[in-house]
N, C-alpha and C positions, 0 to 999 in steps of 0.2 A: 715141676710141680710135685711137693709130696704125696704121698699116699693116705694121708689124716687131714681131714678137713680144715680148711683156712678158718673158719670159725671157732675153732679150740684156741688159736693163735691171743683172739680177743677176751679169752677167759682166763682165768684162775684158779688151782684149786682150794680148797675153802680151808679158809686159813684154821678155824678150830679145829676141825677135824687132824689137820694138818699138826697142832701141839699136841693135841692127845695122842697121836699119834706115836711121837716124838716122845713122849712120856712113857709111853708103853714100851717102847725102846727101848730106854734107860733103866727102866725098872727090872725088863727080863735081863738085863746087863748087871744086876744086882745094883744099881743106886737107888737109895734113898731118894721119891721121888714123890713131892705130893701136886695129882693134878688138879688144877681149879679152871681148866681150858673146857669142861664139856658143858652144857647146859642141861642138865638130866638129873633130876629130882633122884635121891638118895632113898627117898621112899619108896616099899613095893607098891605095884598097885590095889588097889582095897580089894579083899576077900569076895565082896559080895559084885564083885564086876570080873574076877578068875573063876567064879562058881558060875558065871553065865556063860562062859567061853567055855567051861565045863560040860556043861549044858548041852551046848552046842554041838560041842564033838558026837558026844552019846545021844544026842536026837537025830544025827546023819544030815546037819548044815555042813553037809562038807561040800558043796557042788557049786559049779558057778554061779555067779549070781548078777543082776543087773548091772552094765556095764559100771554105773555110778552110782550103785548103793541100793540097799534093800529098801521096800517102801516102808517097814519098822520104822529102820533108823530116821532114813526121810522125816516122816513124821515125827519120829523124836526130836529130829532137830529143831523142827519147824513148832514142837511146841516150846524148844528150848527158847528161841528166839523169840516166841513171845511173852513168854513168864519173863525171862533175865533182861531183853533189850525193848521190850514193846515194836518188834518188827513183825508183822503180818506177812506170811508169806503161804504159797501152796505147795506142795510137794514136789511138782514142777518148775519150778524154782529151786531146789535143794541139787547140790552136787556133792559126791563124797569121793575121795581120792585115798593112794597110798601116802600120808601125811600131809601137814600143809601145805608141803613144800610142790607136792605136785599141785596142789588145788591152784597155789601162785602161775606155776611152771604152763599148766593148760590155759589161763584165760590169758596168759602173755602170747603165747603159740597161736590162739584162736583169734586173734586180736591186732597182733604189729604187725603193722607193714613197716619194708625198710627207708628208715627214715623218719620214722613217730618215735616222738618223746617220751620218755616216763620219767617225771619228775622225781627225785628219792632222798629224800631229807636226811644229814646226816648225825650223828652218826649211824650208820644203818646194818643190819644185820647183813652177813659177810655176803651171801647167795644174789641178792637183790639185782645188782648192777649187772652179774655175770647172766643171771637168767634172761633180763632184758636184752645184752647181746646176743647172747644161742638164740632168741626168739626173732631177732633180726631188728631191734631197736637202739634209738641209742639212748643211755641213762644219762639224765641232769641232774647234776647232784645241787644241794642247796646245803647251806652250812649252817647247821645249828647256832646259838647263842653257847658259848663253851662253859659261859658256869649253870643254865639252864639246861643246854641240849632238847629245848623245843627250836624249832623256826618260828617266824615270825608270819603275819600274814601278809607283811611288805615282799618280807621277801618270798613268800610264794605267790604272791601277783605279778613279781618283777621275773621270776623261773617258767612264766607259763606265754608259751607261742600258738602260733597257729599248729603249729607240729604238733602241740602236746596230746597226748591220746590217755595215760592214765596219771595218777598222784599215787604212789604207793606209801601208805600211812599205818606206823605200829607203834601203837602204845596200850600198854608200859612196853616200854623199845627193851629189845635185845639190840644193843650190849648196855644199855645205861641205866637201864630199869627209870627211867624220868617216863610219866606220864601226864598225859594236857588234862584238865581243867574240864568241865562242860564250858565256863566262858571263854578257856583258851580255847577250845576245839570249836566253839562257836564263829569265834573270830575266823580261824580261818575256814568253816563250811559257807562263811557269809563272803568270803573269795570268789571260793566256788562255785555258788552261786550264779554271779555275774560271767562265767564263762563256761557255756553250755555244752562245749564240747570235750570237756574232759572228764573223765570217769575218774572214780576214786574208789583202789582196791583196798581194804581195811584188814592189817593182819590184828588180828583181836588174839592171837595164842595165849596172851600173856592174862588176858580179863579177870579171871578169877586171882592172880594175886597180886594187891595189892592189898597196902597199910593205911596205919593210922587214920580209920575211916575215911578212905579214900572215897568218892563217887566214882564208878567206873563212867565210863557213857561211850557210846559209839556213834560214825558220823551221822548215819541214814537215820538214829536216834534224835540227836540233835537236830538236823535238819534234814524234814519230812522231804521238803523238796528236792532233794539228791538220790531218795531213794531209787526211781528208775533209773540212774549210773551210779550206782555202788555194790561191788560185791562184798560183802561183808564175811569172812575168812575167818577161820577158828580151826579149834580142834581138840582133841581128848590128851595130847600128849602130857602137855606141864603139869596141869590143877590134878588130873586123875593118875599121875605117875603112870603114864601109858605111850611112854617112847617110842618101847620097842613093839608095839601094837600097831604101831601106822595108820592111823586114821586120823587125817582131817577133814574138813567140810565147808561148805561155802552156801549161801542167800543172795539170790540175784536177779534180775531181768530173765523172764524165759527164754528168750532168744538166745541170750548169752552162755544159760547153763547147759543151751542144748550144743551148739558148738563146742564146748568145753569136752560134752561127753564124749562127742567127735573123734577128736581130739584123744581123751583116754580112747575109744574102742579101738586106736590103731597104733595105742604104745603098750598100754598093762591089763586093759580089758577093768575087772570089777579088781578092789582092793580085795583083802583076806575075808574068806565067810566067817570065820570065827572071830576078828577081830571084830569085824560089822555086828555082830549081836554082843559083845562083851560093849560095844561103844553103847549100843542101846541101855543095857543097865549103866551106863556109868553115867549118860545122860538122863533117864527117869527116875533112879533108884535114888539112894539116900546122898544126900552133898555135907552130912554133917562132918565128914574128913579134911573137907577143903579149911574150914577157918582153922578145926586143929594145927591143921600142917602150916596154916600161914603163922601159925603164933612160933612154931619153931623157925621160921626165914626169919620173920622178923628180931626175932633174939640172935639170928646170925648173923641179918643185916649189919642190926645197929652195934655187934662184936665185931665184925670188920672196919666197916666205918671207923669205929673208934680206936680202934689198933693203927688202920693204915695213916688217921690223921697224927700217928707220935711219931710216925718212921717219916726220917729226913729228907725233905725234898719231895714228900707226895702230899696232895692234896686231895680230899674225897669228898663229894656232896652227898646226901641223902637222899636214894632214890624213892618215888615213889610205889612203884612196884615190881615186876617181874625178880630175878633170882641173883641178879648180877651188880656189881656195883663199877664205876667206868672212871677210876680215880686218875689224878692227872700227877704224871713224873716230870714235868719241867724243870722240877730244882734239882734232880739230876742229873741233865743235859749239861755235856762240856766237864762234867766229873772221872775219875779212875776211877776203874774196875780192882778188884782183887788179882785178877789177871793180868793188867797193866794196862787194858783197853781201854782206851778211853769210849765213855757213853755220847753217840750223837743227836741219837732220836730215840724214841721209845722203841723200835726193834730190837737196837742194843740195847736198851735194859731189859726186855724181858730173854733175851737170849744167854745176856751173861746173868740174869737170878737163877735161870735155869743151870747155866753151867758152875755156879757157883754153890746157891744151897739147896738146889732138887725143887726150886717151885715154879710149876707151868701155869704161866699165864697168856692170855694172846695181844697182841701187838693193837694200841687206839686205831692205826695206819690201817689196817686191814678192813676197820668199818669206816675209815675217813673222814676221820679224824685225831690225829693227834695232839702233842703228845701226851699220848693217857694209855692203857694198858687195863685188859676186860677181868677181870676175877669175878666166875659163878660161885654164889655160896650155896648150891644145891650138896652139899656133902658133909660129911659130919662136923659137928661144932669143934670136935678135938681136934681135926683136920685141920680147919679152918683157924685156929686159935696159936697149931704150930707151923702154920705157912705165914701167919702176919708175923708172927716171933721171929722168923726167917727173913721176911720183907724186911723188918726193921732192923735188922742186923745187918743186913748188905746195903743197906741206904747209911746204916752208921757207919759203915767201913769203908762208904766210897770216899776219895781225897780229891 
């Protein structure tokens, strides 16, 4: 027996992290490298939410604070949720974490037993599957429709056992940026419905951006009746360019968020005090930034789109929101490389555009589905404009 847990065995580590990574390599190596691997808005965060964290420091918030968040923000969130989603909640109900990723990470910990299912529609953002196993579950993946990348509601009636314990659902999805419908989300909360032992965690990160007058809507929105099993999951990072500030938050069953806390008070204790009051302004204070900033995605959007659908062999749909677009490389599969390699799967093609014209992309595989290949366009237009020029050039050059 080694000396590192059998449980690592069953994980991965995350695959973007893992290109940018890789990029950052290359770059300090002096190559020309442009990355499109990270998810992280190119935008600072707005003035008037750094002047609160400002604030903060120079009023002596610097001390521990509730294991899961200040009663502020609490309540800010809980009036967030009822202005933006018409969810009714108490403050007891509210949980705040060091990003979303822990808000995920706690209610799976407080939750699986080994052997409970969690359903995970693909393609699915890279963490999902691997958190479910550290937490001691096992993930059912269910396949999207590949030129939609929604599921269906067949087939998440046909994914759900006795096992099942949660549905983890995000839209607008990281990596595809597709998001459902009110009637598609309807369809399938009217699933869920009928089977009353499954919960449904909702990553909402992405809410605030979408296009072309999208309707947002979220589940426990949709259907009142699922609110007591649904945690409804967000956070400040994307909409408010606030990454590297780590705070996300969660609305749920009190029962649930008190376990949860549990949970935090014997891994990280309270998230950062200063980020917790900059999240309060960023939550109360003015949101006139957010349509600005979506009107520069969307002109990057539909500049990517439109590039990657001239460059040979890819295919790209139009997502409906978050930052990313999940274009598919099938035409070419079973082609030369510039290097002589031949392309099997989309791993080798985003391996050899890397080693061929400096652009990090992350592999469809990695969220499970391929072959498609992830490009965020959270980064500048000019970026952005000489990575497809590059895209399209190594798709001309394959033979």
């Amino acid at each position: 027996m080694g000396f590192l847990a059998d449980a690592l065995d069953r994980v991965k580590p995350s695959a973007t992290i893992a290109v940018t990574n890789k990029a950052r390599e290359l770059k300090a190596a002096g190559r020309d490298v442009i990355g499109l691997g990270a998810g992280e808005p190119d935008f600072d965060t707005p003035e008037n939410i750094k002047q609160a964290a400002i604030a903060a420091i120079n009023g002596g918030k610097t001390k521990y604070t509730a294991v899961d968040g200040i009663p502020e923000l609490k309540q800010a969130i809980v009036e967030k949720f009822k202005r933006e989603n018409g969810l009714s909640y108490e403050t007891n109900q509210i949980t705040v974490g060091t990003g979303g990723k822990q808000i995920l990470y706690n209610a799976l910990v407080a939750t699986l037993n080994p052997g409970d299912e969690v359903i995970i529609p693909t393609p699915y953002w890279v963490s999902y599957p691997d958190m479910v196993l550290l937490a001691g579950g096992e993930p059912v993946v269910v396949e999207a429709d590949k030129s939609t990348f929604k599921i269906t509601p067949e087939s998440l009636d046909a994914a759900i056992t006795s096992r099942t314990k949660w549905i983890i659902f995000n839209s607008p999805s990281n990596p595809s940026g597709a998001a459902y419908t009110e009637s598609e989300l309807k369809a399938l909360t009217d699933v869920l419905k009928k089977h009353e032992h499954v919960w449904v965690m909702t990553d909402d990160m992405y809410e605030h951006l979408v296009y072309d007058d999208f309707n947002f809507t979220t589940p426990a929105q949709v259907e009142p009746a699922l609110y007591d099993r649904t945690l409804t999951v967000n956070g400040v990072s994307k909409a408010y360019a606030m990454t590297g500030w780590r705070i996300g938050y969660a609305g749920g069953p009190a029962h649930l968020i008190k376990a949860m806390a549990k949970v935090q008070s014997q891994s990280t204790s309270n998230p950062c005090s200063i980020a917790q009051w900059a999240a309060v302004e960023a939550l109360s204070g003015t949101q006139d930034f957010i349509p600005a900033n979506n009107e520069v995605f969307k002109a990057r959007r539909d500049l990517v789109v439109s590039m990657l659908n001239q460059a040979n062999g890819i295919s790209c749909p139009v997502p409906e929101g978050a930052f990313y677009v999940f274009p598919s490389c099938a035409g070419t599969i079973g082609k030369t490389a510039p290097s002589g390699n031949v392309i099997k799967n989309d791993a080798d093609f985003v391996t050899e555009l890397l080693e061929t014209e400096g652009v990090a992309v992350v592999q469809g595989s990695a969220f499970g589905l391929g072959p498609n290949f992830r490009i965020s366009y959270a980064t500048s237009t000019e970026a952005l404009e000489e990575a497809c020029t590059r895209i399209q050039r190594f798709c001309g050059n394959l033979k």
